[in-house]
DOTOR-259947 format. One record per residue: y, x, z of N, C-alpha, C, O in turn; residue number from 1. Coordinates in Angstrom, 1 decimal, m for minus. Atoms other than C-alpha are relative to their C-alpha. Layout:
# residues N
SITE      n_Y      n_X      n_Z     ca_Y     ca_X     ca_Z      c_Y      c_X      c_Z      o_Y      o_X      o_Z     k
SITE        Y        X        Z        Y        X        Z        Y        X        Z        Y        X        Z   NUM
...
***
This chain:
# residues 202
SITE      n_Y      n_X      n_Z     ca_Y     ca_X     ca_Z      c_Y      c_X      c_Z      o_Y      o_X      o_Z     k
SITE     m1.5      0.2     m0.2     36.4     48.8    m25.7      0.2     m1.4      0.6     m0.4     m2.4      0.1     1
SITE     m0.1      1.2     m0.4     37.4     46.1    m23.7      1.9     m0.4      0.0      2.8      0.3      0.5     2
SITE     m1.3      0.4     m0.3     40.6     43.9    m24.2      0.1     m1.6      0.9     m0.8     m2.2      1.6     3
SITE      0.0      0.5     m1.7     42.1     41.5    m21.8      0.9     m1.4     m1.4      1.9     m1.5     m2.1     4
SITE     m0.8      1.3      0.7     42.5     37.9    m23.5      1.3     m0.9      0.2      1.7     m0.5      1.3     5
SITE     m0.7      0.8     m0.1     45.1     35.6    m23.4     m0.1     m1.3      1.1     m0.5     m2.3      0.6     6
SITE      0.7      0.7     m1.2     44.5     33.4    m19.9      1.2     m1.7     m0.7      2.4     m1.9     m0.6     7
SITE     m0.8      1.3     m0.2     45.5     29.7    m20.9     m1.4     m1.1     m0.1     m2.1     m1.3     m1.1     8
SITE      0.6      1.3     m0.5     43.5     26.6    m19.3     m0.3     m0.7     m1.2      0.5     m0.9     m2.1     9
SITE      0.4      0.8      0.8     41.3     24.5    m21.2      0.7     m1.5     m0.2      0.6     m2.1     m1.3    10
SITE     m0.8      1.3     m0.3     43.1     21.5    m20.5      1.5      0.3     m0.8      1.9     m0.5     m1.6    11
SITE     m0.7     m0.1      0.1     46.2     23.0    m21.0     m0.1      0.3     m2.0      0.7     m0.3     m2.9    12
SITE      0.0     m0.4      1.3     45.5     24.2    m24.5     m0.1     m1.2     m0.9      0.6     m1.3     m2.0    13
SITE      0.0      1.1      1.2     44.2     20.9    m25.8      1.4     m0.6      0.4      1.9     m1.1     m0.6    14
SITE     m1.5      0.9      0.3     47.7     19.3    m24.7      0.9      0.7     m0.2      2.0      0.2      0.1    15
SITE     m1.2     m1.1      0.8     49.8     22.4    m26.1     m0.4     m0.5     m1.6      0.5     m0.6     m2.4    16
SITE      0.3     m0.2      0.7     47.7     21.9    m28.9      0.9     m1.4     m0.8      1.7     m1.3     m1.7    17
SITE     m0.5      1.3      0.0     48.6     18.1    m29.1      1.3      0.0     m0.3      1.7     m0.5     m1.4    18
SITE     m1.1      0.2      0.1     51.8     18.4    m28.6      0.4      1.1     m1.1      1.3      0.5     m1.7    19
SITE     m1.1     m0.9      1.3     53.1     21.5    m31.5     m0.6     m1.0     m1.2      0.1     m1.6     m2.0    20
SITE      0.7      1.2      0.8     50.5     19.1    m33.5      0.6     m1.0     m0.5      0.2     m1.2     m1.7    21
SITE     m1.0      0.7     m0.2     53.1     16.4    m33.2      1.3      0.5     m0.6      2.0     m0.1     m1.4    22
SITE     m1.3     m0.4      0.1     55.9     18.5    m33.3     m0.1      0.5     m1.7      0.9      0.3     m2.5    23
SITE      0.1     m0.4      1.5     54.6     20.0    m36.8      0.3     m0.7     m0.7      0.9     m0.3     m1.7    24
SITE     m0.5      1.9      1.2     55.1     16.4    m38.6      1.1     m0.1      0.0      1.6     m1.0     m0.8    25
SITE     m1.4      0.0      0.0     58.3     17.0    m37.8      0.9      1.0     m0.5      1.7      0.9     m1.4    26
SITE     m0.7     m1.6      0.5     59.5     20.5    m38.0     m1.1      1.0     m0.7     m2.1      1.6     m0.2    27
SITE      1.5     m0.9      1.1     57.3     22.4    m40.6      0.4      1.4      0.0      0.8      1.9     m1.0    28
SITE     m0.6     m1.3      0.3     58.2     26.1    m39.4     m1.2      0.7      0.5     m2.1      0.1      1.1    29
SITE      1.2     m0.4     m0.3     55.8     28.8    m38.8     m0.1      0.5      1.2     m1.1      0.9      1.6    30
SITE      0.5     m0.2     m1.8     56.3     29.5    m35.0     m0.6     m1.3      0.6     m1.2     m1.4      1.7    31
SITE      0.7      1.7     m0.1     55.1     26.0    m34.8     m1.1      0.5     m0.4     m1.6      1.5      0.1    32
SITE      1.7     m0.3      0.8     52.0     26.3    m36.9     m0.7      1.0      1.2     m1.6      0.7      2.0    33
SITE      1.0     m0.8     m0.5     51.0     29.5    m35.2     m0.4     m0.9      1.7     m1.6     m1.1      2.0    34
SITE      0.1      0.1     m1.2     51.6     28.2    m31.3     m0.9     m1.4     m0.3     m1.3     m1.9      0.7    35
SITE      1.0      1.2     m0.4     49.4     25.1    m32.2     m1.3      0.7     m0.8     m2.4      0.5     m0.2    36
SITE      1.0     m0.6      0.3     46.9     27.2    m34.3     m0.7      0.7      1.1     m1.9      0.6      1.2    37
SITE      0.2     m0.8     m1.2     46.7     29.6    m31.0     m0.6     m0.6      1.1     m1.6     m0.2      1.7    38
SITE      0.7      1.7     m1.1     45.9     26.5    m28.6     m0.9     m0.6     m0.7     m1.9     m0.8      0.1    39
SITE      1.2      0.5      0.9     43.6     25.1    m31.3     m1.1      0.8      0.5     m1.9      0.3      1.4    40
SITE      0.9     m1.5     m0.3     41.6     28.5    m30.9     m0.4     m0.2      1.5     m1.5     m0.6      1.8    41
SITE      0.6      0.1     m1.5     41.5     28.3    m27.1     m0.8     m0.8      0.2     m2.0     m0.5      0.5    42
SITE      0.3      1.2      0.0     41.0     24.9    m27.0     m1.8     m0.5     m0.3     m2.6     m1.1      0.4    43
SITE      1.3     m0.3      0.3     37.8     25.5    m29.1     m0.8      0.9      0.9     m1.8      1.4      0.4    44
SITE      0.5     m1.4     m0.9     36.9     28.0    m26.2     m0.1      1.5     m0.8     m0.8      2.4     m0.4    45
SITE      0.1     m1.1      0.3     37.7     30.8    m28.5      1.3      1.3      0.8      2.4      1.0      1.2    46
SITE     m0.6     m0.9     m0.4     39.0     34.1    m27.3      1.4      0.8     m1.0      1.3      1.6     m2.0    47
SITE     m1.3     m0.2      0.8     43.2     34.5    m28.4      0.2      1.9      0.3     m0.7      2.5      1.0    48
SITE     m0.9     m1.7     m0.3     45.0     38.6    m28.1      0.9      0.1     m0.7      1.1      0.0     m2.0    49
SITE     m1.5     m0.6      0.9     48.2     39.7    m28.6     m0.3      1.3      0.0     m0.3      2.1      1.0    50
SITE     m0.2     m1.7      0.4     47.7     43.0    m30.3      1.0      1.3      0.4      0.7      2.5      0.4    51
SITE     m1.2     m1.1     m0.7     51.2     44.4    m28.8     m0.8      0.0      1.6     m1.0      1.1      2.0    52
SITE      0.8     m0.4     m1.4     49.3     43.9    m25.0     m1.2      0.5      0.1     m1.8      0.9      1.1    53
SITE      1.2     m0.6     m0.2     46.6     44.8    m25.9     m0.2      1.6     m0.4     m1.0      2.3     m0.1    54
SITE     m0.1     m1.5      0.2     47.7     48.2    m27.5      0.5      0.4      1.1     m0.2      1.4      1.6    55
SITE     m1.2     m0.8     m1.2     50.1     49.0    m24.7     m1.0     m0.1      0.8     m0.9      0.9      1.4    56
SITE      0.5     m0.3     m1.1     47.3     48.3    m22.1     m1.1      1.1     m0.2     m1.4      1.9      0.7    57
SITE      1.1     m1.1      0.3     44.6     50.5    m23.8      0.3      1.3     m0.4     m0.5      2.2     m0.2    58
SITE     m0.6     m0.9     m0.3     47.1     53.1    m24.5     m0.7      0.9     m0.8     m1.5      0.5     m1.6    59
SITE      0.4     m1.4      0.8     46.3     56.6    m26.0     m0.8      1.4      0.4     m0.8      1.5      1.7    60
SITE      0.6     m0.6     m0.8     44.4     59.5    m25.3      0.6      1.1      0.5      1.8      1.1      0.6    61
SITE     m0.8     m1.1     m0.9     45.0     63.1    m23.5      0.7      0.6     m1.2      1.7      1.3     m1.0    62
SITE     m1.3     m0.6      1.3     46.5     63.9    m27.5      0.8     m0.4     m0.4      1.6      0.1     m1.2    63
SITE     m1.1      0.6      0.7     48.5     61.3    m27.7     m0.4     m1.3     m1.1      0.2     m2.3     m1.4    64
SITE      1.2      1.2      1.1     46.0     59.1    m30.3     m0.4     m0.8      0.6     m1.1     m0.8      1.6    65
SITE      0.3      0.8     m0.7     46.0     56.1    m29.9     m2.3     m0.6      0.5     m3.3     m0.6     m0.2    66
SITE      1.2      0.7     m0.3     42.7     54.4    m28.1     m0.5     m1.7     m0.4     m1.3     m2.4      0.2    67
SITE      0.3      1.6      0.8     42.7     51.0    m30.3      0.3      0.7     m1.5      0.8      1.8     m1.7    68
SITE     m0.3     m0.2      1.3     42.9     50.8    m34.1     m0.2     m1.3     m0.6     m0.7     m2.2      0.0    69
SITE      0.3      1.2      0.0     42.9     48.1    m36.0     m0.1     m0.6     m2.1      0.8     m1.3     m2.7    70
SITE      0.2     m0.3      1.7     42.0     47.9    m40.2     m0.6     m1.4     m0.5     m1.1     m2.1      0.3    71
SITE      0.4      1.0      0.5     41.2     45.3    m42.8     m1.7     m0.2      0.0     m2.2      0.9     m0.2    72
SITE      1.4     m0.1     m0.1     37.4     44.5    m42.7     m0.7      0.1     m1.1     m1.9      0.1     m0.8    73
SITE      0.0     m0.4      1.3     37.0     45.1    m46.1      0.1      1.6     m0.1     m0.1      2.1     m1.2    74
SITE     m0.7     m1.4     m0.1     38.1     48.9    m45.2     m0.9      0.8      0.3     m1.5      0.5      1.4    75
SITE      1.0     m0.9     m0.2     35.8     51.7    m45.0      0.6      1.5      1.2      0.0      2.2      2.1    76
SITE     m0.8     m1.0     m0.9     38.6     54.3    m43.3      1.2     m0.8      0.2      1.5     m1.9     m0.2    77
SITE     m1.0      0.3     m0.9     41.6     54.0    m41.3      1.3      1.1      0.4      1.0      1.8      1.4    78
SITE     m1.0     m0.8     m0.2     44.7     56.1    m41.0      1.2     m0.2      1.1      1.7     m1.4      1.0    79
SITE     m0.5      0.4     m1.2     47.1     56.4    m37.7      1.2      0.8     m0.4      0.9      1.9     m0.9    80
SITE     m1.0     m0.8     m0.2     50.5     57.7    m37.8      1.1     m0.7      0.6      1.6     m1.8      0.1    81
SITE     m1.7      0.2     m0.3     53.7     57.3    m35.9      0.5      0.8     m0.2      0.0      1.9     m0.1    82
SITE     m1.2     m0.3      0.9     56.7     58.2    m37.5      0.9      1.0      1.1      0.5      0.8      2.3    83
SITE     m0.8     m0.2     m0.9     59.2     60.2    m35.5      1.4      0.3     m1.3      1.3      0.6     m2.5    84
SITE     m1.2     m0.1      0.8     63.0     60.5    m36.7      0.5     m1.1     m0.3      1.0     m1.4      0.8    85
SITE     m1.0      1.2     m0.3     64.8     57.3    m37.4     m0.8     m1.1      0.4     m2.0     m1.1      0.1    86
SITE      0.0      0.8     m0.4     64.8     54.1    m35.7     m1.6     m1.1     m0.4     m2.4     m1.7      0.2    87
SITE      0.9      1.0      0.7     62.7     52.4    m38.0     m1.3      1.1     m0.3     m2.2      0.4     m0.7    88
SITE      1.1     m0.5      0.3     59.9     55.0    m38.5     m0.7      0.1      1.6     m1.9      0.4      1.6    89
SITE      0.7      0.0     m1.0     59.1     54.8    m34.8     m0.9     m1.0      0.6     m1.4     m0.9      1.7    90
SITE      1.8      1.0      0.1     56.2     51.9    m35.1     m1.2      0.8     m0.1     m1.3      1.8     m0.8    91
SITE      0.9     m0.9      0.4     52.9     53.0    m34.6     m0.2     m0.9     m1.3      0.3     m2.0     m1.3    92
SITE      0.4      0.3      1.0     51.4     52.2    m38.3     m1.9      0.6     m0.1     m2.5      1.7      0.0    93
SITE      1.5      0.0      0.7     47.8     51.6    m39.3     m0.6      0.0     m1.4     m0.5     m1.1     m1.8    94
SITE      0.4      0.2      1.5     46.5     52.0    m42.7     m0.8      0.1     m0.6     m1.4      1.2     m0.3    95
SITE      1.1     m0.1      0.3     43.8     51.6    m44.6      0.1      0.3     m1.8     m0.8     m0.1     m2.5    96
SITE     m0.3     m1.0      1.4     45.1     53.5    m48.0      0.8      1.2      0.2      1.5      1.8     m0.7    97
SITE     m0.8     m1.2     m0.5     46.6     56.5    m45.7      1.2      0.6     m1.2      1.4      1.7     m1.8    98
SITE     m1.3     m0.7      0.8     50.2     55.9    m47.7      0.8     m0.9      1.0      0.8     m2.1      1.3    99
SITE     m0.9      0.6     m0.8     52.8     55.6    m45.5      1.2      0.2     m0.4      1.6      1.4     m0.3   100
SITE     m1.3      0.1      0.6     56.3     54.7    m46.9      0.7     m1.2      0.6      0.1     m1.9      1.3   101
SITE     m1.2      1.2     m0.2     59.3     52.1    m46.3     m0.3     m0.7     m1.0      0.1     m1.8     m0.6   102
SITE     m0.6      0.5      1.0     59.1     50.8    m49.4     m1.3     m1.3      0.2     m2.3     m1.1      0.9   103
SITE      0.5      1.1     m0.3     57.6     47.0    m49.8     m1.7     m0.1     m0.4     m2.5     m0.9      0.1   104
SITE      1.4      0.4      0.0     54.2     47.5    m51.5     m0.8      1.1      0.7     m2.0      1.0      0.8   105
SITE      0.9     m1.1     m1.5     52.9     50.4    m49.0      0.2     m0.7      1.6     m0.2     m0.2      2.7   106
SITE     m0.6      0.3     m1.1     54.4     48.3    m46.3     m1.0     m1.3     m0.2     m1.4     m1.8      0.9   107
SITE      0.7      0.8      0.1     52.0     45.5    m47.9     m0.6     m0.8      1.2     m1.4      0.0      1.7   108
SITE      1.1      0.4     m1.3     50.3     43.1    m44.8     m1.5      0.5     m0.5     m2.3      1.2      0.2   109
SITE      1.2     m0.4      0.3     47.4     43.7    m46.8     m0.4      1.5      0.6     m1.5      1.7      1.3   110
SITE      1.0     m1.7     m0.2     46.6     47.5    m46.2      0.5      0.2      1.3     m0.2      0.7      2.1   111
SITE     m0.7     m0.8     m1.5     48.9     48.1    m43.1      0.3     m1.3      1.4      1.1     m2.2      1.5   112
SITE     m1.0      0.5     m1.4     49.4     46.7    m39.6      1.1      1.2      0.5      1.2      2.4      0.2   113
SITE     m1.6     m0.6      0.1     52.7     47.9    m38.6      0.2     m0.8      2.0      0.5     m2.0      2.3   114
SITE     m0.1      0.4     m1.3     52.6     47.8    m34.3      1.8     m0.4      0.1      2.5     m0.3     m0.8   115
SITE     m1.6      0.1     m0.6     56.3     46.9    m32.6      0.2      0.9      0.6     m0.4      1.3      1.5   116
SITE     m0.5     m1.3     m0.7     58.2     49.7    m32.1      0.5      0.5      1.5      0.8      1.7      1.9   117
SITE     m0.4     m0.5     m1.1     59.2     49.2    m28.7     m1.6      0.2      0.4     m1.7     m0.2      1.5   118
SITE      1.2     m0.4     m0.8     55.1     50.3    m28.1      0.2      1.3      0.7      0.9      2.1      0.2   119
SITE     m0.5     m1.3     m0.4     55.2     53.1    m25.8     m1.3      0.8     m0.2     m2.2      0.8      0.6   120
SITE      0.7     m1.1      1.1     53.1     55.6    m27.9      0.4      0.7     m0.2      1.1      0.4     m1.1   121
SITE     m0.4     m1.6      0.7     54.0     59.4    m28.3     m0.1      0.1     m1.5     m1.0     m0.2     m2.2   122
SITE      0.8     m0.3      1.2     54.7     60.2    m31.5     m0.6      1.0     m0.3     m0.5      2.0      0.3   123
SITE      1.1     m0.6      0.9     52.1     61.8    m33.9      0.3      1.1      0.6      1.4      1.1      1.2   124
SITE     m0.6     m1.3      0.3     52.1     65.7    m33.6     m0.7      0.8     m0.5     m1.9      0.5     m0.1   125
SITE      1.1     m0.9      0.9     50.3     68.6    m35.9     m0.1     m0.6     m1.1      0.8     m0.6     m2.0   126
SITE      0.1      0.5      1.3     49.0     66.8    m38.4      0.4     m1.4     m0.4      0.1     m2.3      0.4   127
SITE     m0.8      1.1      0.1     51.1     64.0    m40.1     m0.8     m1.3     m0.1     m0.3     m2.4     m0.5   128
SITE      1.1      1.3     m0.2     48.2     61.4    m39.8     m1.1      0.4      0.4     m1.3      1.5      0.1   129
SITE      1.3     m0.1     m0.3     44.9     61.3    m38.2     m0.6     m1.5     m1.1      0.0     m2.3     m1.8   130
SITE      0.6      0.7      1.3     42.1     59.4    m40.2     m2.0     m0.3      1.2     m2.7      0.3      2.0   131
SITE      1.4      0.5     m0.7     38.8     57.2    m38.9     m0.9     m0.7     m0.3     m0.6     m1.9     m0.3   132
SITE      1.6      1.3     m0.1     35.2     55.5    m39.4      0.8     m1.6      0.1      1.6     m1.8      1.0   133
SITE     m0.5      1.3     m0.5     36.1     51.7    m39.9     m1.5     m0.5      0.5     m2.0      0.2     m0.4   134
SITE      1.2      0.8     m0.4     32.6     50.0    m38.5     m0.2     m0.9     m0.9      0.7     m1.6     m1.4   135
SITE      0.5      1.5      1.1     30.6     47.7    m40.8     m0.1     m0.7      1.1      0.0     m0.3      2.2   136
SITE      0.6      1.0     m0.5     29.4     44.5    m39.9     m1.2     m0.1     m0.2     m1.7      0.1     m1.3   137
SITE      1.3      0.6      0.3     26.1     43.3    m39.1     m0.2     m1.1     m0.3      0.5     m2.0      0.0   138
SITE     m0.7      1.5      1.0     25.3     40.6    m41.4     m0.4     m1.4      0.7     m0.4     m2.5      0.2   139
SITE     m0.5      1.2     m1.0     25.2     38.1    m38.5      0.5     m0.4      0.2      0.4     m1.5      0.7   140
SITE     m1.3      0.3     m0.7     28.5     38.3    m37.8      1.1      0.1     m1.3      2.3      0.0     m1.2   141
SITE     m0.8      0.8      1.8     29.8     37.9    m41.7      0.3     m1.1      0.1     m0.5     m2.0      0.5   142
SITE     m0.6      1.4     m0.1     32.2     35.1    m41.8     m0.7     m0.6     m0.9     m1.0      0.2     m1.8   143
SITE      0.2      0.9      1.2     30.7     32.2    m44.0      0.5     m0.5     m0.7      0.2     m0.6     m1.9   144
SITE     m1.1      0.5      0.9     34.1     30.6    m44.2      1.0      0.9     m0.6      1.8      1.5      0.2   145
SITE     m0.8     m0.8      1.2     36.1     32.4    m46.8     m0.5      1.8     m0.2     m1.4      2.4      0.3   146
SITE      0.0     m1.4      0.1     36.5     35.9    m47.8      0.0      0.8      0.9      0.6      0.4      1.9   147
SITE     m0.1     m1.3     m1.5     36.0     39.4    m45.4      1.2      0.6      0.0      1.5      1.3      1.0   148
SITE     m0.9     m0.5     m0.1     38.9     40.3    m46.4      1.3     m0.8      0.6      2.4     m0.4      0.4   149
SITE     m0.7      1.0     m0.5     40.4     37.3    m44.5      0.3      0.5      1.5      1.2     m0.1      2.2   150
SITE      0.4     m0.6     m1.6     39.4     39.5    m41.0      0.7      1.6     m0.3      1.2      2.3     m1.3   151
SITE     m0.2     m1.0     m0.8     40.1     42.4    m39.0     m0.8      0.6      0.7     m1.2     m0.2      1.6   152
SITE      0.4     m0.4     m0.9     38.4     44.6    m37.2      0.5      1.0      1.0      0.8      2.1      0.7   153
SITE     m0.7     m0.7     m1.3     39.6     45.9    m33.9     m0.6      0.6      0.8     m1.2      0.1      1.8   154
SITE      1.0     m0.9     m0.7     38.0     48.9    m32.7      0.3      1.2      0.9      1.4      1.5      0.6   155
SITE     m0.3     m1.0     m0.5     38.1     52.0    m30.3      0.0      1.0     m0.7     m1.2      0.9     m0.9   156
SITE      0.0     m1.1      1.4     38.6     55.4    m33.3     m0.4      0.8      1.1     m0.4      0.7      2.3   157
SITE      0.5     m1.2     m0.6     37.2     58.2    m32.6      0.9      1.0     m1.4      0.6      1.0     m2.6   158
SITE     m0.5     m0.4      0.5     39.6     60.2    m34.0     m0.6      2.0     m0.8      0.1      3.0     m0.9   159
SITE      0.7     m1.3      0.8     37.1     63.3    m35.7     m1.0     m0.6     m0.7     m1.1     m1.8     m0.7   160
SITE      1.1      0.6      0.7     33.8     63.0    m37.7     m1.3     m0.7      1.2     m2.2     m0.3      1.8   161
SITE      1.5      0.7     m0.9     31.6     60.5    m35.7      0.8     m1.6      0.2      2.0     m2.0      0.2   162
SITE     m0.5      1.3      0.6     31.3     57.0    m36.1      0.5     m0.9      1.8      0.2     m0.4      2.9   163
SITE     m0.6      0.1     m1.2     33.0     55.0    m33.1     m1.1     m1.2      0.6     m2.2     m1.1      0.0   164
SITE      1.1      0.7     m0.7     30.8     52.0    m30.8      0.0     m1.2     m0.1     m1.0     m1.8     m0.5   165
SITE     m0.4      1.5     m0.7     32.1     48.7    m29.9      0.6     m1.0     m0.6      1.2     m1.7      0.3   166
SITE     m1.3      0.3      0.4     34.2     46.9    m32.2      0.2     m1.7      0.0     m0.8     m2.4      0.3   167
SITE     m0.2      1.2     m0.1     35.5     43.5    m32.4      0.6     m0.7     m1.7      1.7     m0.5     m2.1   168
SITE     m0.4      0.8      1.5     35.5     41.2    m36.2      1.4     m0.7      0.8      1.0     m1.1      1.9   169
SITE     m1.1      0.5     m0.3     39.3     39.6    m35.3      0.1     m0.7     m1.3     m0.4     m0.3     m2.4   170
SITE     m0.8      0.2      0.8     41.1     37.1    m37.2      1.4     m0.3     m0.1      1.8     m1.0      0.9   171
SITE     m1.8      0.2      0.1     45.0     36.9    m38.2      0.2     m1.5      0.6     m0.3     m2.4     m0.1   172
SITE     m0.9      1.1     m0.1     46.7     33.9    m36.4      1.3     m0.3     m0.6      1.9     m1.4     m0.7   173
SITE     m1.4      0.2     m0.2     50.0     35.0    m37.3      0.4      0.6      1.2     m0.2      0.7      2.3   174
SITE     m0.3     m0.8     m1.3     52.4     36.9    m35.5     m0.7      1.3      0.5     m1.3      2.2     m0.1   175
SITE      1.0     m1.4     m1.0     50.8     39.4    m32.9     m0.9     m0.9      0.6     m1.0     m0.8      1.9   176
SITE      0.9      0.5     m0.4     48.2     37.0    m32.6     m1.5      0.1     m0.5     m1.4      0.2     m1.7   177
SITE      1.1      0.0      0.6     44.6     37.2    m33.4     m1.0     m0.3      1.3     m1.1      0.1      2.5   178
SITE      0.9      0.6     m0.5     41.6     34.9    m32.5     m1.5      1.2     m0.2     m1.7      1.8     m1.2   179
SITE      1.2     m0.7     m0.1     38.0     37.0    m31.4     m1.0     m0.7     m0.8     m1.4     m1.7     m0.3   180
SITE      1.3      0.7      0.4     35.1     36.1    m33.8     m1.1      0.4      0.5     m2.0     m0.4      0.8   181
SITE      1.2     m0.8     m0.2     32.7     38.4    m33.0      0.1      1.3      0.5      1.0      2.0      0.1   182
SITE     m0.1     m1.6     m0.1     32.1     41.7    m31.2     m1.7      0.6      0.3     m2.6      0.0      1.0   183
SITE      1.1     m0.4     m0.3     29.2     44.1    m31.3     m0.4      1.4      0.4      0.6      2.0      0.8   184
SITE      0.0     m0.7     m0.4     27.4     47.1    m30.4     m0.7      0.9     m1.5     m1.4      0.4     m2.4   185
SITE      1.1     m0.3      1.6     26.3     49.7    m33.3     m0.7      0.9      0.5     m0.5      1.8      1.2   186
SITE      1.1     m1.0     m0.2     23.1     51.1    m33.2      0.5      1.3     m0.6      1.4      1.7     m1.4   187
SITE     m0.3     m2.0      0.7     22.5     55.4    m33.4     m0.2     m0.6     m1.4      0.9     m0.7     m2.0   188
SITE      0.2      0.5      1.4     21.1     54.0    m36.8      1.1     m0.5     m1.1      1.1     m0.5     m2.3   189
SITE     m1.3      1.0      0.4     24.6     51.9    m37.5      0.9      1.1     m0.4      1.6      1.1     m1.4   190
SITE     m0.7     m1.0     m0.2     26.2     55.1    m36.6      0.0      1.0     m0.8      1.0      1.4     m1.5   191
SITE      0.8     m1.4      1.1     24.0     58.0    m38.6      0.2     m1.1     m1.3      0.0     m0.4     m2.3   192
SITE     m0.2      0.5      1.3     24.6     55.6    m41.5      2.0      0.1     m0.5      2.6      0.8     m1.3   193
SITE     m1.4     m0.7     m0.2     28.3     55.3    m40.9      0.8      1.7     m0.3      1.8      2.0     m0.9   194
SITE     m0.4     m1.2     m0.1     28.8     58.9    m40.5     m0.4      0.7     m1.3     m0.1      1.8     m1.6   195
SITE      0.6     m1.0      1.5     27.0     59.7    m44.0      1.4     m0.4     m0.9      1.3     m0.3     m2.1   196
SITE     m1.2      0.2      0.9     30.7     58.6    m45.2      0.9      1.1      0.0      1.7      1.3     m0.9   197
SITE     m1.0     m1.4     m0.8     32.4     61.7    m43.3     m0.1      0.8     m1.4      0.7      1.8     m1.2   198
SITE      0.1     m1.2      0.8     31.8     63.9    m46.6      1.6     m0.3     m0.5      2.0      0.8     m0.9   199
SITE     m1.2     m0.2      0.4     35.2     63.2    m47.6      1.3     m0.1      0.9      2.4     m0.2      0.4   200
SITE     m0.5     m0.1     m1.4     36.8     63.2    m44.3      0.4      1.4      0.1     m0.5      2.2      0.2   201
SITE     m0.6     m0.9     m0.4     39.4     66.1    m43.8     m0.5      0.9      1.0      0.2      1.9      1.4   202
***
């Protein structure tokens, strides 16, 4: 799967960075924080993505399902559903405890990304969720600093029993931002191991 980064100049990033940097000592609010955290990241030559461009350019397939997914790294499966019927159920929703409700602890950041509703994504149809393989990590690419459950992984689903290819370890900036830590390829081996989880798979 390939996504399409965030284009901002190395130069430019260390004096965005500089300057919200500044501006933070002043005004302590979190669109601050993130936009100098986000330049930080560049700055370091790391790779930024906004999750809302990057869903909308990778888009969905000939069913309608989408072609990105995106679960806690901690997470073994993955659940997809858009909502159809009021205003507010038309976000696509990702979940990684396939419970999807309004109410505030199913809505948790923890278990669910929750896309922006103006994505243009069909909604669901047949069955009221599809369900997917999350990708381990190879223990190369295990963060050192903090917990796994601090990451994301952002991957292409293969929305039936088979484990999916390419995926990318992400971490939360804030917002619809997230910095690239790592992406890899999984061996058939990665895969046939993966897939020995399918026994409880619908």
């Amino acid at each position: 799967m390939e996504v399409e980064t965030i284009k901002v100049s190395h130069f430019t990033a260390q004096e965005k960075y500089l300057e919200y940097r500044e501006q933070l000592a002043i005004s302590d609010d979190e669109e601050t924080e993130l936009l100098m955290r986000a330049h930080r990241a560049v700055y370091q030559g790391k790779a930024v993505i906004s999750l809302h461009r990057t869903a909308q350019a990778i888009g969905v397939d000939a069913h309608g399902l989408p072609k990105l997914a995106i679960a806690r790294a901690t997470a073994q499966n993955v659940w997809y559903r858009r909502y159809r019927g009021s205003p507010f159920f038309l976000q696509p929703w990702f979940s990684t405890t396939g419970t999807f409700s309004h109410s505030r602890v199913s809505r948790s950041y923890y278990h669910n990304v929750i896309l922006p509703r103006n994505l243009t994504w069909p909604e669901t149809s047949g069955a009221p969720y599809v369900k997917a393989l999350v990708p381990m990590i190879p223990p190369r690419y295990v963060p050192t600093h903090g917990g796994l459950h601090l990451y994301h992984i952002l991957f292409e689903p293969v929305w039936k029993p088979t484990a999916p290819v390419d995926p990318f370890l992400v971490r939360h900036l804030g917002g619809d931002l997230y910095v690239i830590v790592a992406q890899w390829d999984l061996t058939e081996i990665e895969r046939a191991v993966l897939e020995s989880r399918l026994t409880d798979l619908p």
